[in-house]
Phi, psi and omega in degrees: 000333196270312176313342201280312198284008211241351201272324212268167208260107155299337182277330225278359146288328165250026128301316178278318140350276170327301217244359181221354177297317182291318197295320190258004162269306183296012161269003201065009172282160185278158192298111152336107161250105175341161153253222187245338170249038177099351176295137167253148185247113172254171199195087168264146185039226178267017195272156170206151173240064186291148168218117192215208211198155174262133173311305209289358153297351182316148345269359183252082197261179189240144160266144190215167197219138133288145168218133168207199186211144203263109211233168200245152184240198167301287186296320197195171179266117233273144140259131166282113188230177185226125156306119172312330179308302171341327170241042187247126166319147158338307197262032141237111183281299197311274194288347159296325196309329211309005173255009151271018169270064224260160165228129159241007174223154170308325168304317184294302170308302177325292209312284182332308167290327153320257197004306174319289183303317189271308187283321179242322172283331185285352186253314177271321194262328205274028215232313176297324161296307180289344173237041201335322168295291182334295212284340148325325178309299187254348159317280180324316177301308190298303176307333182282347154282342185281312151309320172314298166317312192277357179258354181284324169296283187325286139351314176262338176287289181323327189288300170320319172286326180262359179267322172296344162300313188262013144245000161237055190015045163290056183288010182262315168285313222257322194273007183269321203288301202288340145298350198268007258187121171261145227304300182318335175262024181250189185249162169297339144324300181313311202298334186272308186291334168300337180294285209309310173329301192289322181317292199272344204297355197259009195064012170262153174239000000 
């Protein structure tokens, strides 16, 4: 752990202060709270705003904005977010851009985060904040996509695994995989080799 912590930028907390405290208390957030590496968390309501960073990036980091909403769980309370790009339209490329905006000094991170502030949280995040439905809006959207990628992942892994099973006339695994699978997502290839499978699994031809 003291290597990982030995990686983090000591300015990118009272550099990011300077430069979001005042600005996000007159908006009605609450006084930032820090992490270990120096990342803040702001909080109006159920609303929230991270401005962090990848440790793993030393000595060149990327700046990055979470904007979410704060939803109640069984245990404790989920934050949801969004990657701020998400909600920078396609065609301004520039500001979808902004975690290539990289800093390794404290002056590089100012700059950069003015920037930030002026160009992309005051124009994109704070319209989303005064609009708690909007941004709930795409929280939902966006996790059903992540989900939507991860079953798609999920899915292209299994399809691999039952075409090897049926090519190294493993048919007991391959009519086990290619049943776990629902019929609409295989191709007519797959649908044929799940035929043969359920057909041979029993070791007769």
């Amino acid at each position: 752990m003291g290597d990982w912590l030995d990686l983090t930028a000591e300015y990118f907390e009272p550099v990011s202060r300077a430069v979001f405290d005042d600005y996000l208390k007159g908006h009605g957030f609450r006084h930032g709270q820090a992490d270990q590496t120096g990342a803040l968390t702001y909080r109006r309501d159920r609303t929230f705003l991270q401005v962090t960073y990848y440790v793993e990036d030393s000595p060149n980091y990327s700046p990055m904005v979470s904007l979410g909403r704060i939803r109640n769980a069984w245990l404790r309370p989920v934050f949801d977010s969004i990657g701020l790009w998400y909600a920078i339209p396609s065609d301004d490329t520039e500001a979808r851009a902004y975690e290539l905006w990289r800093f390794s000094d404290a002056e590089q991170l100012e700059g950069g985060l003015i920037r930030l502030r002026r160009e992309v949280i005051e124009v994109y995040a704070r319209p989303l904040w005064e609009n708690p439905e909007q941004l709930a809006g795409l929280v939902r959207t966006r996790r059903g996509e992540i989900k939507a990628e991860r079953q798609s992942e999920i899915l292209k892994s299994k399809k691999s695994e039952a075409e090897r099973a049926f090519r190294a006339a493993d048919y007991r695994l391959a009519a086990t995989l290619y049943g776990q699978m629902d019929e609409p997502s295989l191709s007519a290839l797959e649908r044929k080799r799940y035929a043969l499978s359920r057909k041979y699994r029993n070791g007769s031809r």
